[in-house]
N, C-alpha and C positions, 0 to 999 in steps of 0.2 A: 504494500500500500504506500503511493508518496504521499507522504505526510507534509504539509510546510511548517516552517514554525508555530508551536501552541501557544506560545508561554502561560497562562493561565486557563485557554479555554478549556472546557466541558473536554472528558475523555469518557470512556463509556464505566470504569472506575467511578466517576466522581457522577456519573446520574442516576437518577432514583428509579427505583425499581416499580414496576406497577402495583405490587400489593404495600408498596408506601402510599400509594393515590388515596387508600382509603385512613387512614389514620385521621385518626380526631383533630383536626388541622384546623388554626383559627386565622383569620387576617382582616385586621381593621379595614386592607383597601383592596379588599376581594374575597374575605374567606371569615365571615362570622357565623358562629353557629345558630345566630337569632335574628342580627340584620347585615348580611355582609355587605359592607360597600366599599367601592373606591375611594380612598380617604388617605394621603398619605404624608400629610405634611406632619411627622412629631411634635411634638413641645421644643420649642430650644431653650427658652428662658429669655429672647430677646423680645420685649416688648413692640416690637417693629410688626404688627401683625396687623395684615388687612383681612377683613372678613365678610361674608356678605349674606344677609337672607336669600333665599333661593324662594318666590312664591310657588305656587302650585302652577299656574302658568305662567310661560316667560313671554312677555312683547316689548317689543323695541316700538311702537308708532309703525310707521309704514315699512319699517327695516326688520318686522318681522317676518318670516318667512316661510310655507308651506311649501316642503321638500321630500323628494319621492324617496325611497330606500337607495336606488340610484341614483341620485344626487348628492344624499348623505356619504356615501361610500364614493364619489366619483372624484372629491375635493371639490375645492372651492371655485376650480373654474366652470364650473354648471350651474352657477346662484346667479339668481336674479338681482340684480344690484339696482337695488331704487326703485327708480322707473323706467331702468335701463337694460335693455337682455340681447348678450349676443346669443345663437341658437351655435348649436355644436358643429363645428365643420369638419367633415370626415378629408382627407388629403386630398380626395380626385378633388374636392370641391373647388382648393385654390384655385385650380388651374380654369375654372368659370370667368372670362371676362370681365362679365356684366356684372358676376356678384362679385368680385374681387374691384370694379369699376366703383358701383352704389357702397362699399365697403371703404373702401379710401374715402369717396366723395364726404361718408358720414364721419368717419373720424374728425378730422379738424372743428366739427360742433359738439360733439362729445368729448375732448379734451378741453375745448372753453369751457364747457355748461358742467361740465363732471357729471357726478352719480352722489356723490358724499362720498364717507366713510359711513362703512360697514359694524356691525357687530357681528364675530361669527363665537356665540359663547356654547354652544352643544355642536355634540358629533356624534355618528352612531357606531355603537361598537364595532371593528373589523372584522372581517369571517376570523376565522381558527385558520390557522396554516396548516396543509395539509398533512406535514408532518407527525402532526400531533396526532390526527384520527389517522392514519394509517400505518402506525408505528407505537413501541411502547417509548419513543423518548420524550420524555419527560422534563423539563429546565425546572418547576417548581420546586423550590426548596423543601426539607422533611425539617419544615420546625412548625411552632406551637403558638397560639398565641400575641402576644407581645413581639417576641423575637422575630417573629416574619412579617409583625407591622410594622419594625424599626428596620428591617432590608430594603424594604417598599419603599423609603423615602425618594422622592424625585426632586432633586435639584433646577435649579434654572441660572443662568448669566441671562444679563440683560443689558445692552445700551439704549432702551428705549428710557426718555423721559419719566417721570411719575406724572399719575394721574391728579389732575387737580380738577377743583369743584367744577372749571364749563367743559371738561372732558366725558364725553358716550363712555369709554372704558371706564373699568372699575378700579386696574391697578395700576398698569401703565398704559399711556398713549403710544400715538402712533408717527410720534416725533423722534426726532435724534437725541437722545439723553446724555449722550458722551461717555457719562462715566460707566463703568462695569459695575450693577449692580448685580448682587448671588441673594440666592434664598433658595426656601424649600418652597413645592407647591401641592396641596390635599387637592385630589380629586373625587366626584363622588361619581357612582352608579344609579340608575335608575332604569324601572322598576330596582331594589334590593333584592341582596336574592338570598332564599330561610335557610339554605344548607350546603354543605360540603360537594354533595353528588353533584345539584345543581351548578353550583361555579364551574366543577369538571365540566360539567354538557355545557355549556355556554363558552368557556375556554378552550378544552381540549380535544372537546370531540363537535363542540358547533352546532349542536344541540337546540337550537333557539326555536320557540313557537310564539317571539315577540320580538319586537325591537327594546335594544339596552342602549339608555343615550349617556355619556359623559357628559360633566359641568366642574370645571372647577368653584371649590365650595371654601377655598381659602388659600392668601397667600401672606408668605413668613418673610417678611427679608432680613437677612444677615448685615450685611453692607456693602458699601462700596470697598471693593477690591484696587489694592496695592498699586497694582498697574496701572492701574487709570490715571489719566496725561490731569491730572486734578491742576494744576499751572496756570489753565487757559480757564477756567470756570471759577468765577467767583463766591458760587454755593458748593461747593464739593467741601467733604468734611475734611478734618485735620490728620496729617497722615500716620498721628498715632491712634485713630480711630479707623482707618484704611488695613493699618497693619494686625488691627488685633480682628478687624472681620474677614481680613487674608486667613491668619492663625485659625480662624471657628470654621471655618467652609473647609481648610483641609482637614480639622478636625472630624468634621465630621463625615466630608468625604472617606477618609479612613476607618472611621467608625464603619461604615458601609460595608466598605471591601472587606472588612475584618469578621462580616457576619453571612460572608459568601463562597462559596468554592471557586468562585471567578473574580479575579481580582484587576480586572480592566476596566479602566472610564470606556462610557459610549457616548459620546457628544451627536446629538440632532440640531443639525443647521437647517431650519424651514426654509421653503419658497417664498415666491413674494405673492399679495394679495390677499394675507392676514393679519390677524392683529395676535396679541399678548395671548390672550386666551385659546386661541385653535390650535396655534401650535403648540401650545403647553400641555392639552388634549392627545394630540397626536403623539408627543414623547413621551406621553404616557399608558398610551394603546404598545407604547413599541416595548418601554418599561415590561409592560405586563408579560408580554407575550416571549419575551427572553428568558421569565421567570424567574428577574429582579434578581438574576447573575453579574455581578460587580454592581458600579454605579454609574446610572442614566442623569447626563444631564443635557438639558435641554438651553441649547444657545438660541437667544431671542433676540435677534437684530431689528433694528428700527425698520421693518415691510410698513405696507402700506396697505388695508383692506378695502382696495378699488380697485378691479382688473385695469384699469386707465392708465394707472399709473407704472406699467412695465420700467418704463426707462427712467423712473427717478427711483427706481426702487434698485435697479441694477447701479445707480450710482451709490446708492446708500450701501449698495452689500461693499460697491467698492473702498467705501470710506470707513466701513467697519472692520477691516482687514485685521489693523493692529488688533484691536481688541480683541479676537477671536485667536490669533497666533501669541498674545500675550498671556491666554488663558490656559491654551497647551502647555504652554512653557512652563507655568506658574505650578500646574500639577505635578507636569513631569517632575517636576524639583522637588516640589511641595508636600508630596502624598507618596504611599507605597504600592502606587498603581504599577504593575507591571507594564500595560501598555494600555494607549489612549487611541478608540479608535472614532471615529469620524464619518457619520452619513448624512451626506448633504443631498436635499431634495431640489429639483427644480434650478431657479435661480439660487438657492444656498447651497446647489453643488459647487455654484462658481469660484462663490467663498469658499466652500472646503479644498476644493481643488489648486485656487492661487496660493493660501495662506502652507497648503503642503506644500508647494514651490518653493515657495519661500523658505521653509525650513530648511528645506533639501541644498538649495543654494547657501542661505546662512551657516550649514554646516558641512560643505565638504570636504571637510579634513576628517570629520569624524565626531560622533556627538550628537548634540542638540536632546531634542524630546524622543519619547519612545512611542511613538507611532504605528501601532498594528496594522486592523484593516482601514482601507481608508473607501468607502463604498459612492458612488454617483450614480446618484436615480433620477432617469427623465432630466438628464443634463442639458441644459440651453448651451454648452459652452460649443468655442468655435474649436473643428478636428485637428487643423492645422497647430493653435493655442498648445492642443494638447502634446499633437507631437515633436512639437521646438521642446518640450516637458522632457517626455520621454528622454530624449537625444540629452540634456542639460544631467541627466540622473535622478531624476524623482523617484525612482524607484528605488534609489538605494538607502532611502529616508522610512520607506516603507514595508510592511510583512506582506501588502496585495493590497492591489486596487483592483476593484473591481468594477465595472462601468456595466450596468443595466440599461438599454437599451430597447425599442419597440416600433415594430412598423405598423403603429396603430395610434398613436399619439397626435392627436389632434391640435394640443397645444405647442408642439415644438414643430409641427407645418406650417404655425402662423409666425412663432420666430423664425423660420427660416423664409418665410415669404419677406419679413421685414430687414433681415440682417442680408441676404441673399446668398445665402451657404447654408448648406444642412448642419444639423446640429449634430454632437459627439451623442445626444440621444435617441436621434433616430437609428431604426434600422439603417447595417450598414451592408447586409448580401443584396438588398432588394434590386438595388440599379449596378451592380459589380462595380461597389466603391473599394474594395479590399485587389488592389491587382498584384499580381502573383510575388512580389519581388517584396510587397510590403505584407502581403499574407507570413510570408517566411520570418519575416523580422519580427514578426506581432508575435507569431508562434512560439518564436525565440525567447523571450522576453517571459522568465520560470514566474514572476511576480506580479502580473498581467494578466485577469480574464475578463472577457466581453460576453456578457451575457446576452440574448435576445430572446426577451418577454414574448414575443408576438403568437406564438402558440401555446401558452401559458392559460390554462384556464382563468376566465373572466378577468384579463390582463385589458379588455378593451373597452369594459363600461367606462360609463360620461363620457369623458371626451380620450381615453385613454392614458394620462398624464399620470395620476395617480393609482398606479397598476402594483405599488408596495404594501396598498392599504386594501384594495380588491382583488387583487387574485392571490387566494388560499398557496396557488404553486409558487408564484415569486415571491413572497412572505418566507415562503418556509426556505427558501435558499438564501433570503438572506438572515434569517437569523441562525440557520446552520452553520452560513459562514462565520459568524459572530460567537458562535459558541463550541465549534468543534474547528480541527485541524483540516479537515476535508478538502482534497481541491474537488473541483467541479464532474470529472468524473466519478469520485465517489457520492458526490450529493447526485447522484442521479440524474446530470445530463450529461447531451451525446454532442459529435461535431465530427463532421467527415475529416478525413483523415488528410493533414496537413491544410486543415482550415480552422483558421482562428477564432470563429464565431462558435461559442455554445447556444443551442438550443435547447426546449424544453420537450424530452419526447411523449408519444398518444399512452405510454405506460409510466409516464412518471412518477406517479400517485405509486404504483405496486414497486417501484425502484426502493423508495422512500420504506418498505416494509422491514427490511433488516437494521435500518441504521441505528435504533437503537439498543439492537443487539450487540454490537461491534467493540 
């Protein structure tokens, strides 16, 4: 079997066996034996705590929204914004003139007039990864109580603004904040669920005969972190208040890892077109589903909840660069992480992707952070970007990158109508972009896989974009990658022979049957 580097991941030693599933298991934010909810933000003893009633219904005025189970699950490029709705465009579409004509014409009055800002505060549970119902592996920890409500904790970094009194958000806006603020964030579930079995069937085997929606129901903050360029801001705190909320976030990030068998940070860098709250949801859909192996923190850069705003949003990711490569650093040093890894969605692949360049350049002598996998899902970025990368050594900064890719994505056919070059997300066998001389080199390259979603069950609801959160099969390869050593033939896909593309085969699901034997 080639194995690549584990350093802490899951070995088939260190997961739990199926008749641990049933033990009397309790967790504040998934597993009570009387109301189990999502909830995971601990006590820390910092008074810095935002908190919010949740009514029985939620509305925003006109910004609330009725959304189909396929909308919920497609992301947030299928929402109706305001008063404003684009419909879904499959790729032949671009190639329509006339809509592509009436499409431009309307833009330039929808970038005057906007839509507003958004509220996106629920999301509905993601299916189960396949892996889970066709396999006995298992990520859930075998503890009790307390002990697996205090692993559950989900962290957050943030340079957005705080919310003040004429701000729609509750915790933070959807501004440039500058500084790096950390904390923890509770999530809750709804309906609640009364037992042990049930969480299983909702979890592991997908079990649902309803919709389960997420809300965040509280957030902690720690403080502003060390790093932050606090010189140029006249409200940032004093730096012996910076350094001792450095000291509490590695605290307690170690606390974490110390109560896991996996002892890696996973940083989630969002796309753009949300706010504070969805993606804090989403990192913690992902949280769950790893089963709160090491510690998930969730990087929150100043987006923007208005599909409108693509290109102020790509400058914001640009100008949050430091912060998010100041934060790796900060760990790598700071904590007893083995390695830190990195899944950037959408536009915050772009970010994970520059700020790993970065590293890899800042340290070619040797050094720097300890950077695991570093994952790109439905990347906007441009191919060429990537391969000046390649060539520079970025790979030598990393244990694998992994680039998920799909010829089904509706949203990277409209950036690539606006940038005019296909994106490192789209499929790349469709048009024979892969020609023989750079097939070889790709193949070459042991720390390198290119995944393609495209026949991945249910890889292509809403508009296709968000195919990490809907299809059960790419879910489950990439938290496979995330918690085992596996390359991609052993996660059960295939790829013709001296071709660089992995695909997802019509027997994947029964591939998946042994791996938690192994």
């Amino acid at each position: 079997m080639a194995a690549r580097t584990a350093g802490s991941r899951m070995t088939t030693s260190s997961m739990i066996k199926p008749e641990q599933k049933r033990l009397d298991r309790s967790i504040h934010t998934g597993v009570d034996q009387t109301n189990i909810r999502i909830n995971l933000a601990a006590e820390t003893g910092n008074p810095a705590q935002f908190a919010r009633q949740m009514p029985e219904q939620r509305h925003h005025g006109s910004k609330r929204l009725d959304r189909s189970a396929e909308q919920r699950q497609g992301g947030r490029e299928d929402v109706l914004l305001g008063e404003c709705q684009f419909k879904r465009l499959s790729s032949s579409s671009f190639l329509n003139p006339a809509r592509l004509y009436r499409l431009l014409k309307l833009m330039p009055v929808l970038v005057l007039f906007g839509c507003g800002e958004n509220i996106y505060d629920e999301i509905e549970l993601m299916p189960s990864p396949t892996v889970y119902a066709e396999s006995t592996f298992n990520p859930l920890p075998a503890k009790i109580d307390g002990e697996l409500q205090a692993q559950s904790k989900l962290f957050y970094v943030t340079d957005r603004g705080k919310a003040g009194p004429g701000d729609k958000p509750a915790y933070y806006n959807n501004r440039r904040g500058q500084l790096s603020r950390a904390g923890t964030a509770s999530v809750r579930l709804s309906p609640s669920v009364q037992n042990w079995e049930q969480f299983i069937d909702i979890t592991m085997r997908g079990n649902r005969d309803r919709k389960y929606l997420l809300n965040v129901d509280k957030i902690t903050e720690i403080g502003v972190l060390p790093y932050s360029v606090s010189q140029l801001y006249p409200d940032a705190p004093s730096a012996a208040a910076m350094e001792k909320a450095g000291r509490e976030f590695a605290r307690q990030i170690d606390r974490q890892l110390a109560l896991s068998s996996n002892k890696d940070i996973h940083i989630y860098v969002h796309g753009y077109n949300v706010d504070f709250e969805y993606s804090t949801l989403v990192a913690r859909e992902l949280e769950h589903f790893l089963g709160y192996q090491g510690a998930f923190v969730a990087y929150n850069w100043a987006a923007t909840p208005n599909r409108l705003a693509y290109f102020k949003d790509q400058e914001t990711a640009t100008a949050t660069r430091r912060n998010l490569r100041s934060l790796i650093e900060f760990l790598s040093a700071n904590t007893e992480a083995d390695r830190i890894n990195i899944i950037g969605y959408s536009a915050g692949s772009r970010l994970a992707f520059e700020v790993t360049y970065q590293i890899a350049l800042l340290n070619r002598s040797g050094g720097g952070p300890r950077l695991g996998d570093v994952i790109l899902i439905s990347s906007d970025l441009d191919r060429s970007f990537v391969g000046h990368a390649l060539a520079d050594g970025i790979l030598k900064a990393v244990d694998q990158l992994s680039i998920y890719t799909s010829g089904t994505d509706a949203a990277l056919g409209m950036s690539s109508l606006f940038f005019g070059r296909d994106r490192l997300g789209q499929s790349w066998s469709e048009k024979g972009d892969v020609w023989p001389e750079l097939e070889e080199a790709l193949v070459a390259l042991d720390k390198l896989e290119i995944i393609d979603v495209t026949d991945a069950e249910e890889s292509s609801v809403g508009n296709g974009h968000s195919f990490f959160r809907t299809s059960p099969w790419a879910s489950s390869d990439i938290f496979i990658t995330l918690l085992t050593p596996y390359r991609a033939q052993e996660r059960g896909l295939i790829r013709e022979g001296g071709k660089a593309i992995w695909t997802f085969p019509p027997d994947y699901p029964d591939r998946l049957s042994s791996i938690g034997t192994r």
